[in-house]
Backbone as CSV, one residue per row, in Angstrom:
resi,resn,N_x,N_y,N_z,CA_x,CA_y,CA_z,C_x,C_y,C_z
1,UNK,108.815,112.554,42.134,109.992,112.955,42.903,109.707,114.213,43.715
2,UNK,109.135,115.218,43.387,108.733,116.798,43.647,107.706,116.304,44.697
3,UNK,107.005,115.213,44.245,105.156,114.633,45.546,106.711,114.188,46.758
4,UNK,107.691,113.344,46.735,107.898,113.109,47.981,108.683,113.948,48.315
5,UNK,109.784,114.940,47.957,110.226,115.801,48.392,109.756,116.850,49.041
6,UNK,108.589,117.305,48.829,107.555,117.926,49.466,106.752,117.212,50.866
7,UNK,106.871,115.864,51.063,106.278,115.143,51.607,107.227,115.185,52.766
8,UNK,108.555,114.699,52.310,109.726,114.524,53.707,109.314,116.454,54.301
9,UNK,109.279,117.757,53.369,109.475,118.818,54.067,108.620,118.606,54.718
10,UNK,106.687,118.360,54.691,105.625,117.942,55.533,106.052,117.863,56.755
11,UNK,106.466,116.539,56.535,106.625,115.823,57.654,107.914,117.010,58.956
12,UNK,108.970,117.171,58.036,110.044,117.776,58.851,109.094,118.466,59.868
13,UNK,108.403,119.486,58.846,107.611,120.726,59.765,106.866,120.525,60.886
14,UNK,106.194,119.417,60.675,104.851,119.088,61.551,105.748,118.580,63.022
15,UNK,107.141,117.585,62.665,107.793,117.277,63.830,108.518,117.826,64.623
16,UNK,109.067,119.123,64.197,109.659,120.452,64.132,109.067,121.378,65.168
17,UNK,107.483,121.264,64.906,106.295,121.894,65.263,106.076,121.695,66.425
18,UNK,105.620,119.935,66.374,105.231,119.131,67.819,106.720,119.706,69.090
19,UNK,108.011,119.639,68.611,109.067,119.560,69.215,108.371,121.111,70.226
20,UNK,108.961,122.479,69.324,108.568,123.543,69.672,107.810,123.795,70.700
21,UNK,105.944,122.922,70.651,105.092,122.972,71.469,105.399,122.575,72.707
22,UNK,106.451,121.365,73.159,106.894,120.996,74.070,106.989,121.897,74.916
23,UNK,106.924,122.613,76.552,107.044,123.324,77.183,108.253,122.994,78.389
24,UNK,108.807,123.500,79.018,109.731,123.178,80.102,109.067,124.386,81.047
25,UNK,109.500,123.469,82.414,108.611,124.363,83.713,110.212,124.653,84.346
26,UNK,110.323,125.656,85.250,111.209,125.740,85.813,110.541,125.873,87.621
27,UNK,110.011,126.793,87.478,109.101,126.971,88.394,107.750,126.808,88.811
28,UNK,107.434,125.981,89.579,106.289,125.482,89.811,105.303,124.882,91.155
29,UNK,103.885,125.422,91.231,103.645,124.660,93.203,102.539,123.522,92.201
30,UNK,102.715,122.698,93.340,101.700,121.893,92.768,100.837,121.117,94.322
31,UNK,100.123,120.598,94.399,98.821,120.582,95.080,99.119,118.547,94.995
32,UNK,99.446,118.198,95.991,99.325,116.828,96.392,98.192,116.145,97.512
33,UNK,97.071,115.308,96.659,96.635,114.526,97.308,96.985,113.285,98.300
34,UNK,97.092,113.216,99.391,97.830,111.997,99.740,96.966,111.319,100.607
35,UNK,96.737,109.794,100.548,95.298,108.974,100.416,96.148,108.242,101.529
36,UNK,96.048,107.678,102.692,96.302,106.296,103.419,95.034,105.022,102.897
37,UNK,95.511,104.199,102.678,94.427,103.364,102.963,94.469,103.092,104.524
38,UNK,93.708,103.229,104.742,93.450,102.951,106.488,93.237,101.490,106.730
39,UNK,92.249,100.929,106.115,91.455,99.355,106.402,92.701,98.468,106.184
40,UNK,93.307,98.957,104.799,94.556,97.853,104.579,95.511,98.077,105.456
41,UNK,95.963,99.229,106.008,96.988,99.541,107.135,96.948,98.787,108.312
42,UNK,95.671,98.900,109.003,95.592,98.446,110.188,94.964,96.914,110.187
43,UNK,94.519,96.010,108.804,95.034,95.191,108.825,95.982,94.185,108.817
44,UNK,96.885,94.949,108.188,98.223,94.204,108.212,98.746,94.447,109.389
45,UNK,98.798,95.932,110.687,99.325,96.209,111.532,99.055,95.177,112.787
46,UNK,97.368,95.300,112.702,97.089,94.668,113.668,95.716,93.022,113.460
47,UNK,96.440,92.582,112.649,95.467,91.837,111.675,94.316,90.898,112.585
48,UNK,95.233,90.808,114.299,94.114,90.232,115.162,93.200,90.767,115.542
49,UNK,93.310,92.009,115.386,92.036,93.049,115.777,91.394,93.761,115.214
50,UNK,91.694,93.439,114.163,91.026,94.260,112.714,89.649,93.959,112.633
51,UNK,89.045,92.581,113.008,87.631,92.761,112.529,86.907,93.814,114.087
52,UNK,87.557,93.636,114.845,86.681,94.612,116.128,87.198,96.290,116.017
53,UNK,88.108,96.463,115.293,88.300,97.537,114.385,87.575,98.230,113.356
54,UNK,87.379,97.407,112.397,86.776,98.157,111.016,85.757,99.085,111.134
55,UNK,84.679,98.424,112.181,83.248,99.698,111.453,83.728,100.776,112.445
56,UNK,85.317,100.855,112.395,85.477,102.616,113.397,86.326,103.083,112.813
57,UNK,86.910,102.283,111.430,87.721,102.965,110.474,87.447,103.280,109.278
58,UNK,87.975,104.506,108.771,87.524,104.621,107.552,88.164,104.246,106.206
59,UNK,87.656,103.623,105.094,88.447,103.102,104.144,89.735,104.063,104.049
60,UNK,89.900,104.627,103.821,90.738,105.837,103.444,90.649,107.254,104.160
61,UNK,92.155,108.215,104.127,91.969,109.199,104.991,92.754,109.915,103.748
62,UNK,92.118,111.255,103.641,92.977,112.225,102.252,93.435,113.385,103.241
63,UNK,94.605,113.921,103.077,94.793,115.417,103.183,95.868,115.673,101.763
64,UNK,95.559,117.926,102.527,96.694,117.750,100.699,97.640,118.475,101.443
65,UNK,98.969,118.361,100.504,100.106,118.649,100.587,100.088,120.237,99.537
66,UNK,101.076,121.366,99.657,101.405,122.020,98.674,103.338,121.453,98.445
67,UNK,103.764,121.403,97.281,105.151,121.907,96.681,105.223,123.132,95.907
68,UNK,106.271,123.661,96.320,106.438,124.955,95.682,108.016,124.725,95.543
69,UNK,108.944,124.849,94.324,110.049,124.951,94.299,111.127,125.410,92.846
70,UNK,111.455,125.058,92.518,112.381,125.605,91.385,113.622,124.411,91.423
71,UNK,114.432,124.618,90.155,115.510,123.328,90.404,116.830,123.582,91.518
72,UNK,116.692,124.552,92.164,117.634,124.458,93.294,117.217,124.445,94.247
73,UNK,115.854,124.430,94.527,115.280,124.881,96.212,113.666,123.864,96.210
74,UNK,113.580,123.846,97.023,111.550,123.451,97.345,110.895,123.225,98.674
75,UNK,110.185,123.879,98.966,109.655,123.289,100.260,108.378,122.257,100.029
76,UNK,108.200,121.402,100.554,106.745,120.956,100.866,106.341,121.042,101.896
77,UNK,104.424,121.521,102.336,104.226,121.587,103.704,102.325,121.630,103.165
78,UNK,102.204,121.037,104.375,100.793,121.266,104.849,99.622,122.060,104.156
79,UNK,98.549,121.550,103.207,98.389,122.802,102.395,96.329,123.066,102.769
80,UNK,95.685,122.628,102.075,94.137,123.008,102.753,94.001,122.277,103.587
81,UNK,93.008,122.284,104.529,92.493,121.703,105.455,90.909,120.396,105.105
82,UNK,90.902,119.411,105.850,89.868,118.168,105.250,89.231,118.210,106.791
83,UNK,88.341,118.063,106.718,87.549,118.076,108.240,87.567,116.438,108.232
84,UNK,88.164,115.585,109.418,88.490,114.606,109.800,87.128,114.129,111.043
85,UNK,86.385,113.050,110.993,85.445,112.711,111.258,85.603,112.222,113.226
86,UNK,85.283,112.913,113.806,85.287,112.949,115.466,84.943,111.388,115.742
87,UNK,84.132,111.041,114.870,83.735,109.070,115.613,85.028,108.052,115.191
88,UNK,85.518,108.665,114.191,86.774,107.572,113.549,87.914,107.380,114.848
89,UNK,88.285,106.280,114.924,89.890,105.478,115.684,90.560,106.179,115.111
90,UNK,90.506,106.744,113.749,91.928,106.741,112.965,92.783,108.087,113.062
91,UNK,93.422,107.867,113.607,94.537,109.735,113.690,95.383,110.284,112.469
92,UNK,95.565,110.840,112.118,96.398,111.356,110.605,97.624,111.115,111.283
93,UNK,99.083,110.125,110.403,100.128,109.917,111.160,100.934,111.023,110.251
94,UNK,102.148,111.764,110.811,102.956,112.534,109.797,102.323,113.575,108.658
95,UNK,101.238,113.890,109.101,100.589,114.762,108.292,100.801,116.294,108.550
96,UNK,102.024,116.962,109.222,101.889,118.181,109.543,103.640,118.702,109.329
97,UNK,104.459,116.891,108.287,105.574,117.255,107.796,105.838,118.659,107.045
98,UNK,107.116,119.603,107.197,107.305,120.582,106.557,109.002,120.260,106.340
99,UNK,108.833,120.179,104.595,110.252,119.629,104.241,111.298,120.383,102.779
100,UNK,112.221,121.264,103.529,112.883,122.107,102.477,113.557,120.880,101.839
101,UNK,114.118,121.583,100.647,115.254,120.745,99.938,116.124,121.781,99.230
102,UNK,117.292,121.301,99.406,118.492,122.784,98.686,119.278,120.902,97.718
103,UNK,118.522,121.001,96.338,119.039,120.492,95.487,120.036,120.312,95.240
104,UNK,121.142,121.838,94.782,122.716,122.285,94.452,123.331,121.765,95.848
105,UNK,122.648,122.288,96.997,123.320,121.694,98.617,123.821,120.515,98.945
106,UNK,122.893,119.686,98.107,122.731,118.197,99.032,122.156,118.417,100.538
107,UNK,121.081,119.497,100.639,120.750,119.173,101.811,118.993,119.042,102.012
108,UNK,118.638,118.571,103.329,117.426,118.940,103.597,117.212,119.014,105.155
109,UNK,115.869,119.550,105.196,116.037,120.665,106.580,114.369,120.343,106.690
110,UNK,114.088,119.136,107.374,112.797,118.588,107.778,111.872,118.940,108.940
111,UNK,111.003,119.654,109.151,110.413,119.535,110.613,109.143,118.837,110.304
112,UNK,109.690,117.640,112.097,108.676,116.747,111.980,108.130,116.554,113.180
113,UNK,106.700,116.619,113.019,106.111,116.279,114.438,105.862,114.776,115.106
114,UNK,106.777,114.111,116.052,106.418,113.046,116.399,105.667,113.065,117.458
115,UNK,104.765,112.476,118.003,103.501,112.593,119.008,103.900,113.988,119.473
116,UNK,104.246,113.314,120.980,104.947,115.620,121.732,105.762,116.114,120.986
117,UNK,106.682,115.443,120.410,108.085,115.906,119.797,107.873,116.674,118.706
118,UNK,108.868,117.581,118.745,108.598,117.999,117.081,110.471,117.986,117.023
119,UNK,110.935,117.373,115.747,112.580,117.341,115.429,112.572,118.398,113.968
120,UNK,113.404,118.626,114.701,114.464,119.525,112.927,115.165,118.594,112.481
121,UNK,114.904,117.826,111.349,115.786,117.058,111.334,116.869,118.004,109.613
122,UNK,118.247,117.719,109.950,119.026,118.672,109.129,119.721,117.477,108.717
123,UNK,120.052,117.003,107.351,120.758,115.650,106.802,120.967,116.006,105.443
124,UNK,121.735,115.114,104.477,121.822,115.228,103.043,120.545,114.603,102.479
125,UNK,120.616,115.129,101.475,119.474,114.533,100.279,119.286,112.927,100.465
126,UNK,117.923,112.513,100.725,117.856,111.129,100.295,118.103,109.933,99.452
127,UNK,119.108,109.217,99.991,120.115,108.844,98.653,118.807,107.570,98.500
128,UNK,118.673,107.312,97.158,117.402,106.515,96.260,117.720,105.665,95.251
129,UNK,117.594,104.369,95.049,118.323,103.441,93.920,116.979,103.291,93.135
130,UNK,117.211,104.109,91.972,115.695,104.561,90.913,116.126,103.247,89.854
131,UNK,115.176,103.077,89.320,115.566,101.968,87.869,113.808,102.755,87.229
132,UNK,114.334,103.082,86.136,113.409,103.986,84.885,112.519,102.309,84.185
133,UNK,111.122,102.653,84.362,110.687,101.328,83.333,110.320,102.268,82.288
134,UNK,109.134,101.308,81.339,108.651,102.165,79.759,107.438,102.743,80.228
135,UNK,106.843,102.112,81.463,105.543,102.381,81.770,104.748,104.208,82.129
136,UNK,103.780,104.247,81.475,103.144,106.134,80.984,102.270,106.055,81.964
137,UNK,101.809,107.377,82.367,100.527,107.754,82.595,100.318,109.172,82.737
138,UNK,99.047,109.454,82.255,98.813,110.873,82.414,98.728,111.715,83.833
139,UNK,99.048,113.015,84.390,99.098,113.084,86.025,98.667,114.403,85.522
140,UNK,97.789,115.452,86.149,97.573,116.390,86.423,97.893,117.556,84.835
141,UNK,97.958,116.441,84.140,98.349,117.006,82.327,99.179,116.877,81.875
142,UNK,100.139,115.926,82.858,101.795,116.181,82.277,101.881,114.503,82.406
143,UNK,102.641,114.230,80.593,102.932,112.733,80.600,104.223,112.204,81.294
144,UNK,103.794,111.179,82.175,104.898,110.861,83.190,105.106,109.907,83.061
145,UNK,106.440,109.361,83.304,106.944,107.751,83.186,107.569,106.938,84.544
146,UNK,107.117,106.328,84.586,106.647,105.528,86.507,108.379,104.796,86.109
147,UNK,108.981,105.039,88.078,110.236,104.878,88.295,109.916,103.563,89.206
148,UNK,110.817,102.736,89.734,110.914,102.259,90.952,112.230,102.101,91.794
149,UNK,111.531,101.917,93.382,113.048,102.637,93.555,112.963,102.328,94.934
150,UNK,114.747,102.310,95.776,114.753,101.316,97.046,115.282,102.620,97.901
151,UNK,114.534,103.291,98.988,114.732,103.729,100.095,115.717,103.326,101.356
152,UNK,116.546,103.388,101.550,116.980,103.506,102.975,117.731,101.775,102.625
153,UNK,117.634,101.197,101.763,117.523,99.879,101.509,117.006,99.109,101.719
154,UNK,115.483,99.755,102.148,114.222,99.100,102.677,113.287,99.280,102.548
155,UNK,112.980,100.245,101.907,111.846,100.446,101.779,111.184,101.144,100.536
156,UNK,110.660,100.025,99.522,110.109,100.330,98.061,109.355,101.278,97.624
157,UNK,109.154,102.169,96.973,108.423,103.142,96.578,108.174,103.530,94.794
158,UNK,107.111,103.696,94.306,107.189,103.586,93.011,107.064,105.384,92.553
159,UNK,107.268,105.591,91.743,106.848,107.038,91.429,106.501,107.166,89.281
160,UNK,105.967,108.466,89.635,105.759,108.571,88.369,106.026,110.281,87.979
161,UNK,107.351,110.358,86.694,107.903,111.952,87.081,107.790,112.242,85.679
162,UNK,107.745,113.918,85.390,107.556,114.033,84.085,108.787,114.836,83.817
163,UNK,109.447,115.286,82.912,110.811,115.705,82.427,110.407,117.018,81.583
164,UNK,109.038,117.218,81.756,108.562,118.781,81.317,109.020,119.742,81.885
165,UNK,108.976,119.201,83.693,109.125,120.254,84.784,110.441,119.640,85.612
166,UNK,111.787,120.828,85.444,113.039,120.416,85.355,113.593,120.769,87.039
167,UNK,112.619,119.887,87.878,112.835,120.107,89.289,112.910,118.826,89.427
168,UNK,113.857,117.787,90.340,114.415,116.479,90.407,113.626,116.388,92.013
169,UNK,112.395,116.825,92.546,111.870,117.049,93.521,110.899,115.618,93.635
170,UNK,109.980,115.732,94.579,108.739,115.076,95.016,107.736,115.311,96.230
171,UNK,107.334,114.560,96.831,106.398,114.511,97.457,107.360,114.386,99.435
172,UNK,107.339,114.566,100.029,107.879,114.812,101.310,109.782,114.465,100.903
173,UNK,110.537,114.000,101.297,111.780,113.715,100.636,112.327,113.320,99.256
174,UNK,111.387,112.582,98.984,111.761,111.812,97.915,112.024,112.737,96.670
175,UNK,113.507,112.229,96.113,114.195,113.010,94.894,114.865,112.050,94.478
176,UNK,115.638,112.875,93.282,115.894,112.228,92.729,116.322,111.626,90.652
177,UNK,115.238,111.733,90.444,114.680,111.392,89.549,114.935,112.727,87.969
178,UNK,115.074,112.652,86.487,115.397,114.132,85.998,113.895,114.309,85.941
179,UNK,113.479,114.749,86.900,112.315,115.593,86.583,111.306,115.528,87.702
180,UNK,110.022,116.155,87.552,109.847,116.296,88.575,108.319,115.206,89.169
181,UNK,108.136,114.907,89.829,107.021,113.207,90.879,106.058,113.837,91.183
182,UNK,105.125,113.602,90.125,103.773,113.970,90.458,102.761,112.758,90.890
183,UNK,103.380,111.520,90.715,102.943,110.666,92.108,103.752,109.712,92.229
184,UNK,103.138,109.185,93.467,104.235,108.449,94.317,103.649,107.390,95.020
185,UNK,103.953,106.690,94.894,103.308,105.610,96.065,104.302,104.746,97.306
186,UNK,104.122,104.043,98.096,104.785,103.450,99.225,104.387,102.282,99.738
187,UNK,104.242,100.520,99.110,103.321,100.251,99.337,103.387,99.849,101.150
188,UNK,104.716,99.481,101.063,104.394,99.371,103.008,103.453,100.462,104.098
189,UNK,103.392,101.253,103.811,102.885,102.399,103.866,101.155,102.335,103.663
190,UNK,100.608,101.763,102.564,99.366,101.899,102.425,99.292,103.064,101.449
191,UNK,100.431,103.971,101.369,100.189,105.459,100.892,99.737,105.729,99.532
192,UNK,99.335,107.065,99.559,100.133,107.462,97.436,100.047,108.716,97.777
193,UNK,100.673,109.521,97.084,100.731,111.029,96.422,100.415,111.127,95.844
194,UNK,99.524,112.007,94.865,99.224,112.481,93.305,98.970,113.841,93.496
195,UNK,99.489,114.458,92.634,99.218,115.889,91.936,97.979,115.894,91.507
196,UNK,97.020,117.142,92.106,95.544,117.385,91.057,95.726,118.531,90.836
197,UNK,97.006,119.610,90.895,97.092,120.334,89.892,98.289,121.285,89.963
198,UNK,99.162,121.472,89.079,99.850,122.233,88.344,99.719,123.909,88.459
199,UNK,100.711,124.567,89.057,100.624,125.836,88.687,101.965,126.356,88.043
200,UNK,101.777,126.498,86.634,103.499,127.175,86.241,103.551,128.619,86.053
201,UNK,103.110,129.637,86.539,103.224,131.070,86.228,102.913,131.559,87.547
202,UNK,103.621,132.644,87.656,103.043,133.872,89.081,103.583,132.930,90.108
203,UNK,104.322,132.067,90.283,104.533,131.143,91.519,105.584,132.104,92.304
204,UNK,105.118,132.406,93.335,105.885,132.882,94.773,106.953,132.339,95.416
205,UNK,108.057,132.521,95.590,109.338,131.673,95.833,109.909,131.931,97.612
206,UNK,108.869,133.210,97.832,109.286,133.693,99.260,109.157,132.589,100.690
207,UNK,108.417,131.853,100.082,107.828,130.555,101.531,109.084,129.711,101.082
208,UNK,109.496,129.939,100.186,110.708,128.474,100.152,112.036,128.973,100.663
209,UNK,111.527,128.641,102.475,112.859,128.471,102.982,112.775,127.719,104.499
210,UNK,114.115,127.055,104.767,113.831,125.965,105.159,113.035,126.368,106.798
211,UNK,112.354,125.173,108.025,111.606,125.921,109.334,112.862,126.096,110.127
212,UNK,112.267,126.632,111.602,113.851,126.648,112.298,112.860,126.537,113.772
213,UNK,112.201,125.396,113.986,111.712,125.199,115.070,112.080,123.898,115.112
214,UNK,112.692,123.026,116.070,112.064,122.159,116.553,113.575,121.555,117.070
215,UNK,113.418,120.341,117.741,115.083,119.391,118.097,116.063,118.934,117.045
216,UNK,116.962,119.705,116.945,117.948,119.384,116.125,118.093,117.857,116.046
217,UNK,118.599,117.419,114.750,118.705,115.809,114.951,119.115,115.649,113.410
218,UNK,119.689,114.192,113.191,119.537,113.826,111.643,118.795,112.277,111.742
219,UNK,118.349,112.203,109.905,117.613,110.972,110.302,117.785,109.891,111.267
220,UNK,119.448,110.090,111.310,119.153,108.670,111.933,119.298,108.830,113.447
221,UNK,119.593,109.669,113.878,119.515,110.165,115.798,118.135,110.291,116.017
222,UNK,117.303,110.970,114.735,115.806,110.763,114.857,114.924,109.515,115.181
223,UNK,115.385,108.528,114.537,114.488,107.550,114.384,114.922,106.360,115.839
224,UNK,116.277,106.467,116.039,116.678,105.940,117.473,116.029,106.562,118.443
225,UNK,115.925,108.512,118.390,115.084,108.442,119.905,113.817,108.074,119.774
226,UNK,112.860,107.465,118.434,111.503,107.563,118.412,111.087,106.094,118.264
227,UNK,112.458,105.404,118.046,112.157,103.407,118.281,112.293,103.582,119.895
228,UNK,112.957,104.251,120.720,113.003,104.083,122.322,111.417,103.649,122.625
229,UNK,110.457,104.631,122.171,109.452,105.184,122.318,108.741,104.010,121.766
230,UNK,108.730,104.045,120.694,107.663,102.616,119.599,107.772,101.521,120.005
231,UNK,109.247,101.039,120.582,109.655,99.471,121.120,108.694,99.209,122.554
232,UNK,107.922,99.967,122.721,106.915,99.823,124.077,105.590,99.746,123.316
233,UNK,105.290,100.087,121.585,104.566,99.317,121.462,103.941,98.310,120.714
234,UNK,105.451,97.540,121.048,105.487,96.124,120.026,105.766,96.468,118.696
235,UNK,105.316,95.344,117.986,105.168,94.826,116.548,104.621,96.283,115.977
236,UNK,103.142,96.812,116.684,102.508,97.844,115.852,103.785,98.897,115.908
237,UNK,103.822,99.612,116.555,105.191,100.742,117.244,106.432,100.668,115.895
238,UNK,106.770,99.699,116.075,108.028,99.311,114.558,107.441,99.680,113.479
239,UNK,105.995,99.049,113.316,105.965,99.511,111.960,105.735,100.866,111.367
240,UNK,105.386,101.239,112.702,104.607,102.660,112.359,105.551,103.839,112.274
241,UNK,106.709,103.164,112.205,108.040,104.213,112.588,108.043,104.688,110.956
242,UNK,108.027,103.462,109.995,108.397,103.622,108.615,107.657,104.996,108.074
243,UNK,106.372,105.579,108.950,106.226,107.056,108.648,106.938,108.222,108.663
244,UNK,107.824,108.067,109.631,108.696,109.333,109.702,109.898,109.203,109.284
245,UNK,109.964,108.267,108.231,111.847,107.582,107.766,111.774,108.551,106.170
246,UNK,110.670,108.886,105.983,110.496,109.657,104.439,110.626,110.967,104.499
């Protein structure tokens, strides 16, 4: 009787223990890889011209992103530089997005460069229809559990968020979720996001505030003046819009 009574305290302690070790982030930047597949992109875009295409594209194109934010605020923007290869076709699309988010607001405050254009775009939070599966994976050290989830009502995106770090943030718009998207994927897109690393201490909060350059607009006055523009070039032009809808 005394062997298992001693046994349940064991146990209490050790689970007691594990609980304790658990950490919560409040504040945190983290460092996003974001990969195009290129070959699969511009096959599907332009699938008749893809084989006189390929040996001028490259499988894949990486740049990184920084997030820096807390649970009421975050910016994401533009973070090291990747030296991009002078012989490649391939141009980085939407890669020079800079995107606040005021959580408590409901707002966000986007600057985006479209070819000449650059828009401010100023709108509410991206409204997102998430459904939670069981599915794990490890991200940058933090165990995360992969979401899926319907954009704009069009456009699918999967993510994977951990509930360590109590920011409902992500990767260019995308929120949402209790916790915070250390990757992301898009498959129309070709895309993904992933975190390669975590910073929770000494994080600087002074860059998180929203830009104040560019043509006022909201998503959707945005994307009408930039289909004017794309509808001249065809089929490819449409699709390529779905870059600047995030």
């Amino acid at each position: 009787m005394k062997r298992s009574f001693f046994l349940l305290i064991a146990i209490f302690l050790i689970h007691s223990l594990i609980h304790a070790q658990t950490l919560f982030y409040n504040t945190i930047k983290v460092e996003f890889e974001k990969t195009v597949y290129v070959q699969q992109m511009y096959k599907e875009l332009v699938p008749e011209y893809f084989d006189n295409y390929k040996a001028n594209l490259p499988a894949t194109s990486t740049s990184y992103f920084d997030f820096i934010g807390d649970s009421s605020k975050s910016i994401f923007k533009p973070g090291r530089e990747v030296p991009v290869s002078t012989r490649s076709w391939y141009s980085p699309i939407a890669d020079k997005n800079v995107v606040y988010s005021d959580y408590k607001g409901d707002r966000v405050v986007a600057q985006k460069p479209v070819y000449e254009e650059t828009f401010l775009v100023e709108d509410s939070l991206a409204k997102i229809k998430w459904k939670i599966t069981a599915d794990t994976r490890e991200i940058a050290g933090f165990e995360c559990r992969k979401a899926v989830g319907i954009l704009n009502d069009s456009i699918g995106v999967f993510a994977f968020y951990t509930d360590n770090i109590l920011i409902p943030g992500g990767p260019e718009s995308i929120q949402g979720l209790p916790g915070m998207i250390l990757g992301m994927g898009i498959p129309r897109l070709h895309t993904t996001w992933f975190a390669t690393k975590v910073e929770v201490s000494g994080v600087n909060m002074n860059s998180v505030v929203p830009a104040a350059k560019g043509k006022k607009a909201t998503y959707k006055t945005m994307m009408e003046a930039i289909n004017k523009v794309a509808n001249r070039w065809g089929d490819y032009g449409k699709k390529m819009l779905l870059n600047f809808a995030i």
